[in-house]
C-alpha positions in Angstrom: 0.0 0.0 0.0 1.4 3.3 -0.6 0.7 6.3 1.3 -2.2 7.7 0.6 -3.2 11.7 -0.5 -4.0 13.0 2.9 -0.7 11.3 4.1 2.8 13.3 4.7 6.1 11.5 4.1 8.9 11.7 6.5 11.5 9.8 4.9 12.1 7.1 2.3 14.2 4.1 1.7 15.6 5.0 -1.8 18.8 2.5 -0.5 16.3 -0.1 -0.2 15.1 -0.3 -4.3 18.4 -0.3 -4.9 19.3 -3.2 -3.2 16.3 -5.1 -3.5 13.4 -6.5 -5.5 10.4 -5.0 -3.8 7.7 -8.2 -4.2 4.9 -6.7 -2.1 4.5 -3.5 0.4 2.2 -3.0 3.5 1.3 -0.3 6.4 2.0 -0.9 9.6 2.0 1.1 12.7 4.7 1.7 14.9 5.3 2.2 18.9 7.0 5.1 19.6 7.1 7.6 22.5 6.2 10.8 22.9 9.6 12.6 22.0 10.3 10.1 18.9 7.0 11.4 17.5 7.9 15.0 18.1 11.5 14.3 16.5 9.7 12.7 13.5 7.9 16.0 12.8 10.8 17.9 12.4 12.1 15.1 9.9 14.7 13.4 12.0 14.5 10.2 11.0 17.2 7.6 8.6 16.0 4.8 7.2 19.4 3.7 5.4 20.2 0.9 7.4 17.3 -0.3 8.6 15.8 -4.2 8.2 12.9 -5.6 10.3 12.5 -8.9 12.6 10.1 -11.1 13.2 10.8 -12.1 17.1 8.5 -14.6 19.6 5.3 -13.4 16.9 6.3 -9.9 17.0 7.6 -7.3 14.5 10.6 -5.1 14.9 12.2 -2.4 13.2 15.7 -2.7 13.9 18.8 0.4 12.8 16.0 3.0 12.0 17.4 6.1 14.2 15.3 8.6 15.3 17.4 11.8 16.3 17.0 12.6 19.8 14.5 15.8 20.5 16.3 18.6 21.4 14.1 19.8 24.2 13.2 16.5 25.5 16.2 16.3 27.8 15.2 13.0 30.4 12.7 11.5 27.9 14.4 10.7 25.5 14.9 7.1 24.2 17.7 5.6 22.6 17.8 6.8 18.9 18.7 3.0 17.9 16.4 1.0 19.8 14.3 -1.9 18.2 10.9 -0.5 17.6 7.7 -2.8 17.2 5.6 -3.0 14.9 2.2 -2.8 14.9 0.1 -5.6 12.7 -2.6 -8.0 13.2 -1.1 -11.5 14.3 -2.6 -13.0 10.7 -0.2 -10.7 9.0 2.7 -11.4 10.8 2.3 -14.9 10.6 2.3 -15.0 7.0 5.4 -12.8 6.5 7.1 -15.2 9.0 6.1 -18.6 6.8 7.5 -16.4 3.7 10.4 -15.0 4.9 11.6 -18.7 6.7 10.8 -20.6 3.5 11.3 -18.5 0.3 14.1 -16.2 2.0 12.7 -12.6 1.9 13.7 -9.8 3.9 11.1 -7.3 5.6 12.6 -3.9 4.9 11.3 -0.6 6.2 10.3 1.5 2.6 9.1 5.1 3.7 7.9 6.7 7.4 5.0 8.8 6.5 2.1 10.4 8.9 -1.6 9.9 8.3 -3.7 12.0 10.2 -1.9 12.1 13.5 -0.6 8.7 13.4 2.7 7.3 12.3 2.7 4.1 9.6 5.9 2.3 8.3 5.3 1.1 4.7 7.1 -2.1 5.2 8.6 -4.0 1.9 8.9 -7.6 1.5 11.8 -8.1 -0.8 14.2 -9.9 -2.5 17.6 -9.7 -2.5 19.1 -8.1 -6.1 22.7 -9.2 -7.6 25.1 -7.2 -8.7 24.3 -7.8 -12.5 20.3 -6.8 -11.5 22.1 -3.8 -10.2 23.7 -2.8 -13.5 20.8 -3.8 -15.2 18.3 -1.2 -13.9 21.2 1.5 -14.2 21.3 0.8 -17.8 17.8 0.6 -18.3 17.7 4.3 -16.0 20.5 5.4 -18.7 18.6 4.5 -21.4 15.3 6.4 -20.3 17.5 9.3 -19.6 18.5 9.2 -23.1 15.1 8.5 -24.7 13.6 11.7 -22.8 16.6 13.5 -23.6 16.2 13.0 -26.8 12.4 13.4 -27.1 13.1 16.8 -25.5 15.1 18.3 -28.1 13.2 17.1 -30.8 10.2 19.2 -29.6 11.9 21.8 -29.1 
């Protein structure tokens, strides 16, 4: 699912379509405190490193850091910590059975608010090789090209 009109992105993943073959997306919520939310409104959030867990039925989101609020002196939490993820038990179950028997990896795609609330659009994703890699940069070059080229034609 991607976020929807009324929704305001925070930060994105762009490492992550890099790296990987994204096979499906969903929203989930997130647990945070009351100073990580106020940090995420004034964008401090990175998403570069970040991969998610499925632990004792539970979801995390592990390596996101959330930049400590400046003015929230004793409450604020450890910028690293694992975060959990909120989805129904269903859901979690599944990405468990796929990620154990056809090896994916949950990867964390885009922060964004709706409404008041936080989501995590969460990616389920293959793993790309290096020739996949050079593959999509060619076929990015090639685009490049073709626009390039239709541009100056019309001009």
């Amino acid at each position: 699912m991607a976020p929807s009109a009324e929704s305001r992105t925070i930060a994105a993943n762009k490492k992550a379509f890099h790296d990987y073959f994204v096979e499906e997306a969903l929203e989930a919520g997130i647990e945070l405190s009351g100073t990580e939310v106020k940090s995420l409104r004034q964008g401090g959030v990175n998403l570069k490193d970040a991969w998610c867990e499925i632990d004792s039925g539970e979801m995390f989101v592990h390596g996101m850091h959330i930049s400590p609020y400046e003015k929230g002196n004793i409450f604020n939490r450890d910028p690293r910590r694992p975060r959990r993820l909120l989805l129904h038990k269903r859901e979690i179950l599944r990405l468990f059975g796929l990620v154990k028997q056809q090896g994916l990896t949950l990867i964390p795609l885009s922060v964004y608010f709706k409404g008041s609330l936080v989501k995590v659009q969460v990616g389920l994703c293959r793993g790309k090789k290096l020739y996949d890699k050079r593959e999509d940069a060619a076929r990015r070059d090639m685009k490049r090209e073709a626009d390039r080229a239709f541009k100056e034609r019309n001009s």
